[in-house]
C-alpha positions as CSV (number, residue, x, y, z in Angstrom):
1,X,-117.0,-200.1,-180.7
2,X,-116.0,-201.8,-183.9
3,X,-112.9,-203.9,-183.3
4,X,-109.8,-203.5,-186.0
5,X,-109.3,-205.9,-188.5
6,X,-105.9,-207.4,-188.5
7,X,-104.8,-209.1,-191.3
8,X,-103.6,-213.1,-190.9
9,X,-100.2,-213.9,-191.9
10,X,-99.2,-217.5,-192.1
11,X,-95.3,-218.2,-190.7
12,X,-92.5,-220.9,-192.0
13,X,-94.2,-222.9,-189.2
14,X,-97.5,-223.0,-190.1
15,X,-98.7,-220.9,-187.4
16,X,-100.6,-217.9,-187.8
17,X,-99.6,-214.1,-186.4
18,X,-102.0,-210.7,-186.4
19,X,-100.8,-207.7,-187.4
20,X,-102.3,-204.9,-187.8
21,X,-101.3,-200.9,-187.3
22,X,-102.1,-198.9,-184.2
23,X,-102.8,-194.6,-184.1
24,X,-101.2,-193.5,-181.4
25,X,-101.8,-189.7,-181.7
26,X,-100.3,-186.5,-183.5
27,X,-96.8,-186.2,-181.5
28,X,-96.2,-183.5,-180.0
29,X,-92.9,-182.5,-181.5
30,X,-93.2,-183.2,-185.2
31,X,-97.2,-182.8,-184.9
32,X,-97.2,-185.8,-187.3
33,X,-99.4,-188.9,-186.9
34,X,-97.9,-192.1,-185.1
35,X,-98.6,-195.2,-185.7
36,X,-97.0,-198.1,-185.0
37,X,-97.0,-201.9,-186.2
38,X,-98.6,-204.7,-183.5
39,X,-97.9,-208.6,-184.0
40,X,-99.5,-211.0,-181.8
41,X,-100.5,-214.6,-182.0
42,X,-103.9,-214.2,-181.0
43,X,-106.7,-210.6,-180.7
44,X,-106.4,-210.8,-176.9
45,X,-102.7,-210.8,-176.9
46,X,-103.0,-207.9,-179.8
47,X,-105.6,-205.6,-178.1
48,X,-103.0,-205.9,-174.6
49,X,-99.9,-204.5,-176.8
50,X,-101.8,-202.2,-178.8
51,X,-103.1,-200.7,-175.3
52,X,-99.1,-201.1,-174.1
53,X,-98.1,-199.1,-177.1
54,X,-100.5,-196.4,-176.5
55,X,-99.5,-196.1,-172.7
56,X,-95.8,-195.9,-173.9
57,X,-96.7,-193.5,-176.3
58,X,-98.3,-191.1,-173.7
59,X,-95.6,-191.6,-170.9
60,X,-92.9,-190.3,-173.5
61,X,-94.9,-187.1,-173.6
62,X,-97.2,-187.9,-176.7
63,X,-93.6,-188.2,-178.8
64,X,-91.4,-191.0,-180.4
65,X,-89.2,-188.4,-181.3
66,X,-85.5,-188.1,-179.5
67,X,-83.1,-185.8,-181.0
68,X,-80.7,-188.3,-183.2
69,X,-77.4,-187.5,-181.3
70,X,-78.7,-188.7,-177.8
71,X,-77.1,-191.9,-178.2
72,X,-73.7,-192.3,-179.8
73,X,-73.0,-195.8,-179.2
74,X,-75.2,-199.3,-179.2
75,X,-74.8,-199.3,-176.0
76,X,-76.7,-196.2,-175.1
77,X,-79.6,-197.3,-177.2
78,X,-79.8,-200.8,-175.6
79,X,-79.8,-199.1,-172.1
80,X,-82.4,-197.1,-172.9
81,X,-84.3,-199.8,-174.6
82,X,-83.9,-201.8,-171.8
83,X,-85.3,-198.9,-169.3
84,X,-88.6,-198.9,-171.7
85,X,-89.5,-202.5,-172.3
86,X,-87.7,-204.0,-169.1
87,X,-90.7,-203.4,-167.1
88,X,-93.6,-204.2,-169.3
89,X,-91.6,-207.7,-170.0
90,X,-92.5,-210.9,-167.3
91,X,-90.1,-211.7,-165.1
92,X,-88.4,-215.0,-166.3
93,X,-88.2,-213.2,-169.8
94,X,-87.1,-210.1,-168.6
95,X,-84.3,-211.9,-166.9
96,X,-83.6,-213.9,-170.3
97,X,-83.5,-210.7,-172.6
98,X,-81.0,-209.7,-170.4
99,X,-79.0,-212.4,-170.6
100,X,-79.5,-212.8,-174.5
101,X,-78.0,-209.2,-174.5
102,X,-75.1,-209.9,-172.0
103,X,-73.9,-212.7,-173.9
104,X,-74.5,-212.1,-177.5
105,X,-75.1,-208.5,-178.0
106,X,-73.0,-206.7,-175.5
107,X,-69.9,-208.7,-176.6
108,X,-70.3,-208.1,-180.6
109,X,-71.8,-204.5,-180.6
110,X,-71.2,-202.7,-177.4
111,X,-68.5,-200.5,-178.6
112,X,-69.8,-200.0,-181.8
113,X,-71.2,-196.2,-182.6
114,X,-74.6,-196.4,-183.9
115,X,-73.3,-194.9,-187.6
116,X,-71.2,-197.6,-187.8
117,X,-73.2,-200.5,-187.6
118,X,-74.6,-202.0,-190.8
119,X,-76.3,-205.0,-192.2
120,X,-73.6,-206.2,-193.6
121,X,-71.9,-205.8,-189.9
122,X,-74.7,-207.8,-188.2
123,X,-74.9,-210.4,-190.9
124,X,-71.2,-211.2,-189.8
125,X,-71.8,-211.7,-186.1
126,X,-74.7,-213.5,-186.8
127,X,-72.9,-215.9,-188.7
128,X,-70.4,-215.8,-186.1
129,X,-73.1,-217.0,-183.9
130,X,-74.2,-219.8,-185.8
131,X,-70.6,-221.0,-186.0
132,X,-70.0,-220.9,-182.4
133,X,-73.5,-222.7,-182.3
134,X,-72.1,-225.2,-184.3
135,X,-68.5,-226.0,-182.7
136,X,-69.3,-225.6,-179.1
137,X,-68.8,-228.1,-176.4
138,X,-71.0,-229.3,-174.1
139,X,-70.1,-230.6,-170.9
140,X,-72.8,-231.8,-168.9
141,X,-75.2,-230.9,-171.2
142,X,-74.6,-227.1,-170.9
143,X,-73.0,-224.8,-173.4
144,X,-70.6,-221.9,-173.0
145,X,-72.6,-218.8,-172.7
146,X,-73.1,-217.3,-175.7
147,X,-72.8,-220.3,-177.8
148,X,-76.3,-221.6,-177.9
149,X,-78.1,-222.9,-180.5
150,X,-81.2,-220.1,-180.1
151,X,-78.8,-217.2,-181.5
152,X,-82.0,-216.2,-183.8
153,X,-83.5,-214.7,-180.4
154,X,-80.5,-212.8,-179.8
155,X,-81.4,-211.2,-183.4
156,X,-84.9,-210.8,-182.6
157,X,-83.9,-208.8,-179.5
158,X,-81.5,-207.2,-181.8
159,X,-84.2,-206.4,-184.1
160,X,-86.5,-204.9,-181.3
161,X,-83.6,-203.0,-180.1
162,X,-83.1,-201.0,-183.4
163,X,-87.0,-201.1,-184.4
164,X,-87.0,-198.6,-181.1
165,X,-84.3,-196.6,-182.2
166,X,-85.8,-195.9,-185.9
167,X,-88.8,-195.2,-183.6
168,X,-87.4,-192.5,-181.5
169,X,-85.2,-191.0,-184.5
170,X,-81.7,-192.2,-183.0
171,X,-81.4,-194.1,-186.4
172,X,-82.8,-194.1,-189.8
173,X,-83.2,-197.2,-190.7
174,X,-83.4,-200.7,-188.8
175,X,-79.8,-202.3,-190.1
176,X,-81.0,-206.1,-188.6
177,X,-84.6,-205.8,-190.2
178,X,-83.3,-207.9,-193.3
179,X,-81.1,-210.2,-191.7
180,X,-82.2,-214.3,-191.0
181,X,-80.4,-216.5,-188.5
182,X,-79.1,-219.7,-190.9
183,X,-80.4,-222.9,-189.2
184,X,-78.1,-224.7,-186.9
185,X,-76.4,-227.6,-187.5
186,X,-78.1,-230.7,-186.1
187,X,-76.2,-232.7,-184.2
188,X,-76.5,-235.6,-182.0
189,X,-78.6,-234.8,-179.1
190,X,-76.2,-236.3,-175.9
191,X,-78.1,-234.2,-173.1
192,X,-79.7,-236.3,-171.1
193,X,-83.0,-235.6,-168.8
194,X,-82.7,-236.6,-165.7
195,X,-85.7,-238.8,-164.1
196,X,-85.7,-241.3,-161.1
197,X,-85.3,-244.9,-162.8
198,X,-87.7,-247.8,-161.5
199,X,-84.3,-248.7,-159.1
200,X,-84.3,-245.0,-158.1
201,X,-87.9,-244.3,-157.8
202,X,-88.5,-247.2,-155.1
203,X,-85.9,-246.2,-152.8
204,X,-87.2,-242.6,-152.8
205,X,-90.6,-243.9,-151.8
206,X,-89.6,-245.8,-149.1
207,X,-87.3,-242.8,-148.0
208,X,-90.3,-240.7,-148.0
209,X,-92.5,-243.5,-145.7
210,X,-89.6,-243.7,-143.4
211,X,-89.7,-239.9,-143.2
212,X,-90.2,-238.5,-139.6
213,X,-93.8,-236.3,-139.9
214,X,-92.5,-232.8,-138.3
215,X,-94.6,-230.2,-140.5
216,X,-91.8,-229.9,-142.8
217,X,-91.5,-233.3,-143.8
218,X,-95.4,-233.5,-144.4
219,X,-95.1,-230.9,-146.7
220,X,-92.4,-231.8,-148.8
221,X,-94.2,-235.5,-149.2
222,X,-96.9,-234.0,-150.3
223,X,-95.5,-231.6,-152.6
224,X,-93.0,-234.3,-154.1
225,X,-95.8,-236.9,-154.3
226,X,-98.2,-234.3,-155.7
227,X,-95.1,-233.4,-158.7
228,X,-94.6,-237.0,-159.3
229,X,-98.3,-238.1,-159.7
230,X,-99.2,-234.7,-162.2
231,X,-95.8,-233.8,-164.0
232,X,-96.7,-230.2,-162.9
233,X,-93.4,-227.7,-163.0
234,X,-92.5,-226.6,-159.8
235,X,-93.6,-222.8,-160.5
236,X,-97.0,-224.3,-161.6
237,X,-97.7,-226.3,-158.0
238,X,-96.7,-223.6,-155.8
239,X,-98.8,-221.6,-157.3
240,X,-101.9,-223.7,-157.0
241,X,-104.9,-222.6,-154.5
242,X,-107.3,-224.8,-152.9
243,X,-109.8,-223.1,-155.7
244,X,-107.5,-225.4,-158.5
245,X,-108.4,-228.5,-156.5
246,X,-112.1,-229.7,-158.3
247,X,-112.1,-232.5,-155.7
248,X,-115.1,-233.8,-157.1
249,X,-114.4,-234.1,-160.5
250,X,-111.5,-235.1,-159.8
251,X,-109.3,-232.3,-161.6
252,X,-106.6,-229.8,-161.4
253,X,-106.8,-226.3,-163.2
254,X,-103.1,-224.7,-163.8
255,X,-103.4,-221.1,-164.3
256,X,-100.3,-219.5,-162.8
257,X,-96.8,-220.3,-161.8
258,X,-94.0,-218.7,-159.5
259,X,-91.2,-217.9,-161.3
260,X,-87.9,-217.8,-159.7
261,X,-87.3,-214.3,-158.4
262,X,-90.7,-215.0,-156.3
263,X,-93.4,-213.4,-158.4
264,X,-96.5,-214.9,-159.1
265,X,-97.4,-214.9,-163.4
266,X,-101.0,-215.4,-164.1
267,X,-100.3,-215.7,-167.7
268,X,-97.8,-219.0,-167.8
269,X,-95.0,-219.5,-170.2
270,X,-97.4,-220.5,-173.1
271,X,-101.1,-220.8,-173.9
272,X,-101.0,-224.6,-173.6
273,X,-99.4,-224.0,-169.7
274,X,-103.5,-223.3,-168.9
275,X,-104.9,-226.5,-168.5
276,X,-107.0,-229.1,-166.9
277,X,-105.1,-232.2,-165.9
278,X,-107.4,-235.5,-164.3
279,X,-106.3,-237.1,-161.3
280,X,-107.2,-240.4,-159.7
281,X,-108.5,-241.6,-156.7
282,X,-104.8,-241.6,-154.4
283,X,-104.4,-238.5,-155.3
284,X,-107.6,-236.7,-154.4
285,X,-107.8,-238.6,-150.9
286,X,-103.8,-237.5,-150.4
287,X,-104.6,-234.0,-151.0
288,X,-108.0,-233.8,-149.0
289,X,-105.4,-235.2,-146.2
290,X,-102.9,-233.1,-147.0
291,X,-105.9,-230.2,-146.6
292,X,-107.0,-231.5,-143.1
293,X,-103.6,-231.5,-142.0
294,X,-102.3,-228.2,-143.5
295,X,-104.8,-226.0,-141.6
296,X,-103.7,-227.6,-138.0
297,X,-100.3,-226.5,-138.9
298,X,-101.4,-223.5,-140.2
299,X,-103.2,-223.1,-137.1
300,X,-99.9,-223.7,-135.3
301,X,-98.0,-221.3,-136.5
302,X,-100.7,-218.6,-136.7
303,X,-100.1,-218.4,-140.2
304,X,-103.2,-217.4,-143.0
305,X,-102.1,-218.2,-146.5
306,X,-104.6,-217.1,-148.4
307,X,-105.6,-220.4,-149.9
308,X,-102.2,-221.5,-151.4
309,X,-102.1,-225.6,-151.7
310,X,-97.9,-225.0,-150.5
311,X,-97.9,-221.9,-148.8
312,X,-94.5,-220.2,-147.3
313,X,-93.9,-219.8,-143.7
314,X,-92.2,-216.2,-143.6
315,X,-94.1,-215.2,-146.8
316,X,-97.4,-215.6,-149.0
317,X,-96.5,-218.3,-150.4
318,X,-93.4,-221.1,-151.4
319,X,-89.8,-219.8,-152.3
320,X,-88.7,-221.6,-155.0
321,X,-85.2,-221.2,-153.5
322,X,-86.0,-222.8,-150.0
323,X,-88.0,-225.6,-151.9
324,X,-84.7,-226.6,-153.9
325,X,-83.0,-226.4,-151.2
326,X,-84.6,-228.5,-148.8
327,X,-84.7,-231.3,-151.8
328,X,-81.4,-231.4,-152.4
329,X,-80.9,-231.8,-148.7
330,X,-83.6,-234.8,-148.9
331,X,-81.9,-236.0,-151.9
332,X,-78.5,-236.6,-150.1
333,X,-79.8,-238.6,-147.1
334,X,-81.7,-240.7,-149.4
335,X,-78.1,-241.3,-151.5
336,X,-80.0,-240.6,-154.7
337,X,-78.6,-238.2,-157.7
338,X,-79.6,-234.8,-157.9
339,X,-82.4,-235.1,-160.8
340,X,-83.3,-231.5,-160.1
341,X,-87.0,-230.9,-159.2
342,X,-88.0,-230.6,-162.5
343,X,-86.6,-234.6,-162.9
344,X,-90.2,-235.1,-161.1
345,X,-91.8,-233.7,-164.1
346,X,-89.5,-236.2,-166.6
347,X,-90.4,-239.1,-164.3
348,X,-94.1,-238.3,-164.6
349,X,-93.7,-238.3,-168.2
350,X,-91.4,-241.4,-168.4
351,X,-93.9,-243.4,-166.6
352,X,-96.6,-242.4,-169.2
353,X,-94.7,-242.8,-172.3
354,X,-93.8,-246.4,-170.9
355,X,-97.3,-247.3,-169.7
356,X,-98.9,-246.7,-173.5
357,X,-99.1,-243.1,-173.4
358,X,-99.3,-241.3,-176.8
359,X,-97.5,-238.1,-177.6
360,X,-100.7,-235.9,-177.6
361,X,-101.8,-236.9,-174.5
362,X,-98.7,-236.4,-172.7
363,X,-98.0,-232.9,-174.4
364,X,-101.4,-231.6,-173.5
365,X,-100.7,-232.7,-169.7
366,X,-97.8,-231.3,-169.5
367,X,-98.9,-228.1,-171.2
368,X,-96.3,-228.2,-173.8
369,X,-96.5,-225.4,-176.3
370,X,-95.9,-228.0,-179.6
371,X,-96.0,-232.0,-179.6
372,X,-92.7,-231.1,-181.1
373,X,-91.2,-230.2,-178.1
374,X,-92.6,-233.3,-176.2
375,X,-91.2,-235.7,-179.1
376,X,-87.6,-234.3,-179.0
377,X,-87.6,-234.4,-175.7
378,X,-88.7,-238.0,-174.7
379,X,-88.7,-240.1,-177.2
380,X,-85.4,-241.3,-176.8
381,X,-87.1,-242.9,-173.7
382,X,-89.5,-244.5,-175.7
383,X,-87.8,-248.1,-175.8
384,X,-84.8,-247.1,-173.9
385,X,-86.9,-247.7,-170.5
386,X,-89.5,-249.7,-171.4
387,X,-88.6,-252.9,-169.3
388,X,-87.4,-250.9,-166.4
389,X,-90.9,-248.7,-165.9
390,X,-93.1,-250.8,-167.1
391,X,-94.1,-252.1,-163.8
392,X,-94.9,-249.1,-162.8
393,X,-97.8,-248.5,-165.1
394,X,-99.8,-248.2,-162.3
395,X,-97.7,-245.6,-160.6
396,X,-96.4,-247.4,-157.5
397,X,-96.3,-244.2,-155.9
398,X,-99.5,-245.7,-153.3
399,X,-97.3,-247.2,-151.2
400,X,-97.3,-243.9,-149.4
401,X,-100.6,-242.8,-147.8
């Protein structure tokens, strides 16, 4: 079957979206033709919604029709957005939309009837966004909620929300369609990432070696060695199977992560998240140990994990609650600060930056989405630590075997 064609539209950015119109039938109330409007940043991502929007389409009884009084307030509409989309959404942004809407929509619309909210009405409160964006203070690098310099996502949710209410007839017109989030101000970037310095990073070492070996404490060596040597998120290495490891050629293929509620996500946070990373010769020989000694304790316990590099002991695999836990317990009797365990991840890419590393090279091993995002994040660092790490170019992290 012929695919589509999808016209190319280039974005402030530079990137490039699809968009192209889907038939979804003749609905069965206004026996009118549907069609509806798919952007995507790739065909494979396109064909998947387009499919999504014909399911959705069939599920609401071959209709996008709901008589226009059904909901009264913004409110209503968002509820019942939120029973739609909620579950075709992943879990970690399903649980962010939700928040977006708690904290910026709820709060400015909520009580609002639908007949009363207008673009001139939602170009206030976005303004009022940006504004709170602007003055808010961090303490310890966190904003008050609701005062965040993403506001334009809460818009684009906003956006979404009233696209589905033209869609179903509850309005007719989207009153956010025309509206742009205004930049925010920049200001000087005080948040610090927190990473084990060369002080730090030797004394958690040697607190691992002096580690007693129960079960537990042979797991979470390897697991913290295994974070510090590839920069991996957490999500991303307790999802790993043995079928990742390429022992031989010495590689690790990232296709999934665990997100916090438990579930595993087979398509990661971005495109870039799917990746090969190389690994030298310490850590191939500590995992092939690590391998060896995971099936006697799996043995043990009677426990079959289905191939998981850190599986769980009451379920299939890690809990990424029990995990930080047992850290921050490790963390404590080692007298070291809480650098979270994503802190492993900025300690893997401290070392690199330090040792010679070039921005590239670290974004596409730590499968960030834009260079961008790897610049603003460490290149503070760039001088900053330079003395401190740099004898640790040759990650020092052998002295535990």
């Amino acid at each position: 079957m012929r695919k589509q064609k999808l016209k190319e539209i280039k974005k402030a950015d530079g990137s490039i979206i699809l968009v192209g119109q889907v038939y979804l039938g003749i609905d069965s109330v206004t026996k009118k033709r549907r069609n509806t409007t798919i952007r995507a940043k790739n065909r494979r991502q396109w064909d998947n919604k387009a499919r999504q929007a014909k399911l959705d389409f069939k599920e609401r009884g071959n209709t996008t029709y709901i008589d226009p009084f059904k909901f009264e307030t913004f409110e209503e509409l968002t509820n019942d957005w939120i029973r739609v989309y909620s579950p075709t959404l992943k879990s970690n942004t399903r649980l962010a939309t939700l928040n977006y809407i708690k904290n910026y929509l709820s709060p400015s619309l909520k009580n609002y009837s639908l007949d009363e909210i207008t673009p001139r009405l939602i170009g206030s409160i976005v303004k009022k966004w940006a504004v709170n964006a602007d003055t808010a203070i961090i303490k310890n690098g966190r904003r008050e909620n609701g005062k965040g310099k993403d506001y334009s996502y809460a818009l684009h949710i906003l956006k979404k929300i009233f696209e589905y209410g033209f869609e179903v007839g509850a309005i007719e017109s989207n009153p956010a369609m025309s509206i742009c989030a205004p930049k925010p101000q920049k200001r000087i970037n005080n948040k610090k990432i927190k990473y084990f310095s060369n002080n730090e990073l030797e004394i958690w070492l040697q607190y691992l070696k002096n580690l007693s070996k129960t079960p537990e404490n042979i797991y979470d060596i390897n697991l913290y060695m295994l974070l510090l040597e590839t920069g991996l998120r957490i999500g991303e290495a307790l999802a790993l199977t043995w079928n990742n490891i390429d022992f031989e050629n010495q590689k690790i293929h990232i296709e999934a992560t665990i997100t916090k509620t438990g579930e595993i996500q087979h398509m990661p946070k971005s495109e870039e998240s799917i990746r090969d990373i190389y690994i030298n010769a310490n850590t191939i020989e500590r995992l092939q140990n690590w391998k060896l000694h995971q099936i006697k304790i799996l043995n043990t316990l009677s426990i079959n994990n289905k191939g998981f590099v850190f599986p769980g002991i009451k379920s299939l695999h890690a809990n990424y609650e029990t995990t930080r836990v047992r850290f921050i317990k490790h963390l404590k009797k080692s007298n070291l600060p809480n650098i979270g365990l994503h802190g492993f991840r900025h300690t893997h890419a401290t070392l690199l930056l330090n040792s010679g590393a070039d921005y590239k090279e670290i974004q596409n091993r730590l499968g960030h989405a834009s260079i961008s995002t790897t610049m603003d994040t460490y290149s503070h660092l760039s001088n900053e630590k330079a003395r401190e790490t740099a004898n640790l170019v040759n990650f020092s992290l052998k002295k535990i075997q």
